[in-house]
N, C-alpha and C positions, 0 to 999 in steps of 0.2 A: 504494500500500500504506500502511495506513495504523496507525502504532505509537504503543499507549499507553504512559503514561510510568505508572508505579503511586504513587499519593500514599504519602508518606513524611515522618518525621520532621525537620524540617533537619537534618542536621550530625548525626545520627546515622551510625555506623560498623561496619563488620564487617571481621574480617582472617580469611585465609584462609592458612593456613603449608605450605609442600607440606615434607616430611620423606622423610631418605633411609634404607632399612634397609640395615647394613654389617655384614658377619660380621666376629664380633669378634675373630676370631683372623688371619685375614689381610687384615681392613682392607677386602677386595672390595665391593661393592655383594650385595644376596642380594634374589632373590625371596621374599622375608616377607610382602611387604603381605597377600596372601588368608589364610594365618595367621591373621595379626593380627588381621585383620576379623571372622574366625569365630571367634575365642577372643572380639572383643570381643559377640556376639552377631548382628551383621550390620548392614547397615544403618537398617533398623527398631530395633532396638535402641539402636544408638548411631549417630545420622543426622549428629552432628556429626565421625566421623571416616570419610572416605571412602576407596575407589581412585584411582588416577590412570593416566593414559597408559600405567605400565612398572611389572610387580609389585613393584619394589622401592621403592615410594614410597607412603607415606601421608599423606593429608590431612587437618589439624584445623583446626573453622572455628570462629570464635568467635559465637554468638549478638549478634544486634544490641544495641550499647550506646548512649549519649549518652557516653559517659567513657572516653576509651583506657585507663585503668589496668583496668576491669571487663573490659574483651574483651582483653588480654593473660592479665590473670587467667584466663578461658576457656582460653587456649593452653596456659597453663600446666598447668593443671587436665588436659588432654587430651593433652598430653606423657607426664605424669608416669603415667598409666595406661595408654596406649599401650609406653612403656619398662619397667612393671611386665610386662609380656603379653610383651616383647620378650626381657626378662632368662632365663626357663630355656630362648627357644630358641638363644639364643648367638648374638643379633643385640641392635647399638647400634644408636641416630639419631643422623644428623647433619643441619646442613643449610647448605649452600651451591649457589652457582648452578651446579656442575658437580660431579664427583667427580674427583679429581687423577688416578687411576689404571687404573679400569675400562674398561673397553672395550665401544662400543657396541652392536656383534654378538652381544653375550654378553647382551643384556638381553632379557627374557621381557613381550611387550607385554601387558596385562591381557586377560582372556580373557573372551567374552560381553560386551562392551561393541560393539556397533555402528556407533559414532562413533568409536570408535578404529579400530575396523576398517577404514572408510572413509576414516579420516583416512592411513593407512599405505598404504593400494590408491592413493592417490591421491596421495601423496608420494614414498612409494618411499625411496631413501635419503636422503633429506635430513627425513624423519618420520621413520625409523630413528634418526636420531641425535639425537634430541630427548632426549638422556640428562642431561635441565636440570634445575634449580628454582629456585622464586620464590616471593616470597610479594605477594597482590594485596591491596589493600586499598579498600575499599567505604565511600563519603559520602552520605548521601542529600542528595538537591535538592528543594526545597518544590515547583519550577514548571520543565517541561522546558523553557520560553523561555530560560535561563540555561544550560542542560547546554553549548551548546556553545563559548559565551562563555567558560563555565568551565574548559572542556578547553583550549579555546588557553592560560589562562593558565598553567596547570598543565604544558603544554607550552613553557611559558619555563623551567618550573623542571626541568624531566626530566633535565638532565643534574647537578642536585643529588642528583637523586632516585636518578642510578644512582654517581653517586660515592661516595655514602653507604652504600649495600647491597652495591656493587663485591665479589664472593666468587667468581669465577673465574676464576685466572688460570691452571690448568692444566687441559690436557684432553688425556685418553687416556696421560698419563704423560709430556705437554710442558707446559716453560713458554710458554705462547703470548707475551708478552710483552703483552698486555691485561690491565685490571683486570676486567674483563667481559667476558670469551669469549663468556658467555650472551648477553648482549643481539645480537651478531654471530650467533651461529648460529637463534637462534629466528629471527628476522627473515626467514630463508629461506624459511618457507613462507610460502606464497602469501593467506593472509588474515591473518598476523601484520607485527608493525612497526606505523610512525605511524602514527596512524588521519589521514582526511582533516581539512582545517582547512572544515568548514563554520560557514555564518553562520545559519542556521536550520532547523528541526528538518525543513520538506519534504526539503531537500536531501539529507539521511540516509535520510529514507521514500524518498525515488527511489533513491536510491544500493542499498538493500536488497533492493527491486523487480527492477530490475536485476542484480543479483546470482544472482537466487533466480529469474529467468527464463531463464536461462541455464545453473543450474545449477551455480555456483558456491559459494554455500550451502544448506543446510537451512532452517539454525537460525539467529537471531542471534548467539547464541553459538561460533559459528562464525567469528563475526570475532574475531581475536584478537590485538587489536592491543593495545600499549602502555598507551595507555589508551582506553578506550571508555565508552559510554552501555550501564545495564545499567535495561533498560525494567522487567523481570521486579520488580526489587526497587525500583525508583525511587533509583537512586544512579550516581554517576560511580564507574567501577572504575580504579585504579592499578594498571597489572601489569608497571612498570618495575622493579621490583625484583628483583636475584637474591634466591636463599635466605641467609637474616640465620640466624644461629648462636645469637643467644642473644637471650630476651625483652623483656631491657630495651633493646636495638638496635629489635625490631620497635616497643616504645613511643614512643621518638625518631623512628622515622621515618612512625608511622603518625600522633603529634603533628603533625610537620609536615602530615604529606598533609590532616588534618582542618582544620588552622589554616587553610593557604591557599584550601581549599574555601571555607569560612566566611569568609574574608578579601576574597575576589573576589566572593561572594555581598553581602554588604555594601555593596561599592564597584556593583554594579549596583542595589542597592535606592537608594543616592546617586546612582545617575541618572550614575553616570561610568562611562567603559569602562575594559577589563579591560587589560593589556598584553597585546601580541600578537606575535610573531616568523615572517616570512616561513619559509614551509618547507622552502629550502636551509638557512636556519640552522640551523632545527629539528634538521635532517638532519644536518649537521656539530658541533652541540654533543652529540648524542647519542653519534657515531662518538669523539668530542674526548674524553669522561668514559666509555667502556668501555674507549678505549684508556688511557688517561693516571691517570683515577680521580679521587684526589682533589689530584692537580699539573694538573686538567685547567685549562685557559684556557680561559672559556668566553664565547661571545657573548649580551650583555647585552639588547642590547634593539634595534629596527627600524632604530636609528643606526649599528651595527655597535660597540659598545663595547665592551670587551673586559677580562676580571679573572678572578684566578684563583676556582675556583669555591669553597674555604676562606675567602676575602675575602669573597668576596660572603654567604654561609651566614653569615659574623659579623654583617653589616649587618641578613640578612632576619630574624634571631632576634629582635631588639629591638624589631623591626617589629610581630613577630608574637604579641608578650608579651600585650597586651591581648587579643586575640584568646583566646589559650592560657588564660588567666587566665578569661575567661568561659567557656570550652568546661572547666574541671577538667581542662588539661594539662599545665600550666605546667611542675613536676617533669619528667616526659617529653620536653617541645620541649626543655629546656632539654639534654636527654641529646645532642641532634644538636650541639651544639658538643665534646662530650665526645668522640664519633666523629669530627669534623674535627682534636679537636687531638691524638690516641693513636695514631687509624690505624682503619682501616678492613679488614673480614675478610681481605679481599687481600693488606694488607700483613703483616698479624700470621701470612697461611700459605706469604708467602714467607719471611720472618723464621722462620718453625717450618723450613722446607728446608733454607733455608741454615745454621742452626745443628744441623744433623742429617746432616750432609753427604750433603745432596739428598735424603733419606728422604720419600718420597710418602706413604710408612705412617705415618711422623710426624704430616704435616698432617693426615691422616684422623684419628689417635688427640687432635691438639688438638680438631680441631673436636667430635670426640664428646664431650670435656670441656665444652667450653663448650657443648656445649647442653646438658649433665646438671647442671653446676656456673654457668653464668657465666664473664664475666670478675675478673679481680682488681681490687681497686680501682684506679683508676687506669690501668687499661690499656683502658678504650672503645675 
């Protein structure tokens, strides 16, 4: 089988933000998305803001940019109209990678989608409770020789990547004692999680083949792993992230996700290899940073080295200045230190519980703040 890769801009980006609708008087999750979608004219209409998996979730995708600030800008832009349409029917957004309090059974899957359909027939309950969100973010690659070079390296940093975005640590009305419930429960089904560590682009065409001979896939898009190759657009997709709460967070960390693109893209035009981490580590730095966050210890590099992953996030910043500096991100990367030294959504909604003595309606009323408002200065 044989997959084209779409010529693309380098280091060009797209972010894609999954948002939850909550009634706003008891905090619950609400079926709004089809609403919303028909107040906003439909898809044709407005193609940048979609359905998703569970009615109570809308998607805003940002138009491809070369500049993180332009395609946050988008998000923002499609928030802010989105929560206009949302205001007389007595539903908030929020967004984090779980909701503290709702309960899975009680969620209405989107209706007339097909691949949902299939995707539940064939799951059963553990697709039922895909009551998640995240936000993915999209790099293009000049030359698919690189994509998979690229992904290993990017899969040294994954568990930066979920320390950073770490937004659920309650589920169904417990504290799981994770920073990322999410990354734990997606993982369960059966084409999600790490994608393979291949070495060149056949290997993936067979793996597909394979797949889709059997009956395991459709579609590409099917695979849903962590991070993958997205042929369609010509870009490596990051979908380790929970849902981030507030703008300037997704700009931090979709800086990083671009810088290192571009950083390892570099280091292969120099003609040197990319770092690389056997796939037990993989496996264990990822399980390391959903449970622990950002106190995760995480393993370094093929030596077994080992540093907390706030340490390490200080070193790759400085690293990755030049980089950021040519891409127009500088501002933004520089916000990922901001979130390693304030805390991280996790912390700031356990901090909301525990000074509300345990109130889950609490955390749901911050997080809807901070996605309408931001944080205060000083608190990233």
């Amino acid at each position: 089988m044989e997959i084209g890769f779409a010529a693309s801009q380098r280091s060009r980006l797209g972010i894609e933000w999954e948002i939850a609708c909550v009634d706003r008087r008891s905090g619950e999750l609400a079926p709004a998305a089809p609403g919303l979608l028909a107040r906003l004219g439909g898809a044709d209409a407005f193609p940048h803001v979609t359905s998703e998996l569970l009615t109570n979730t809308v998607e805003v995708v940002s138009a491809p940019h070369l500049g993180v600030a332009d395609a946050v800008a988008d998000l923002t832009r499609l928030v802010e109209r989105v929560a206009t349409l949302a205001e007389p029917m007595g539903v908030d957004l929020m967004s984090a990678g779980t909701h503290p309090f709702s309960q899975w059974f009680q969620q209405q899957v989107t209706p007339g989608k097909p691949r949902y359909d299939t995707l539940i027939d064939r799951t059963r309950w553990w697709g039922r409770q895909m009551m998640i969100w995240g936000v993915h973010v999209h790099v293009a690659v000049e030359d698919r020789r690189k994509v998979f070079p690229i992904i290993d390296g990017l899969l040294t940093y994954l568990p930066h990547f979920q320390a950073l975005s770490a937004s659920s640590p309650f589920w169904a009305g417990e504290n799981t004692g994770y920073a990322s419930n999410r990354a734990l429960m997606f993982q369960q089904l059966p084409t999600a999680g790490l994608p393979p560590q291949f070495t060149e682009w056949g290997q993936y065409e067979a793996m597909v083949a394979d797949l889709t001979h059997v009956g395991v896939i459709e579609q590409l898009n099917e695979l849903r792993w962590d991070i993958r190759p997205s042929p369609r657009w010509g870009t490596i997709e990051v979908r380790t992230f929970d849902g981030i709460s507030t703008a300037d967070e997704i700009g931090a960390i979709a800086a990083l996700t671009q810088c290192l693109v571009e950083h390892f893209s570099r280091e292969l035009d120099a003609g040197r290899d990319v770092p690389k981490l056997q796939p037990w580590f993989v496996r264990e730095n990822k399980w390391r940073a959903a449970r622990y966050g950002l106190d995760a210890i995480i393993i370094q590099n093929a030596a077994g080295d080992e540093r907390l992953v706030t340490k390490d996030l200080d070193e790759l910043v400085p690293v990755l200045e030049p980089v950021a500096a040519a891409l127009g991100c500088s501002a933004q990367l520089a916000g990922v230190r901001d979130i390693a030294a304030h805390g991280a959504s996790y912390q700031r909604q356990l901090r909301v519980a525990a000074a509300n003595g345990g109130s889950l309606k609490a955390v749901v009323s911050s997080l809807v703040r901070e996605l309408r408002d931001g944080l205060p200065a000083g608190a990233a």
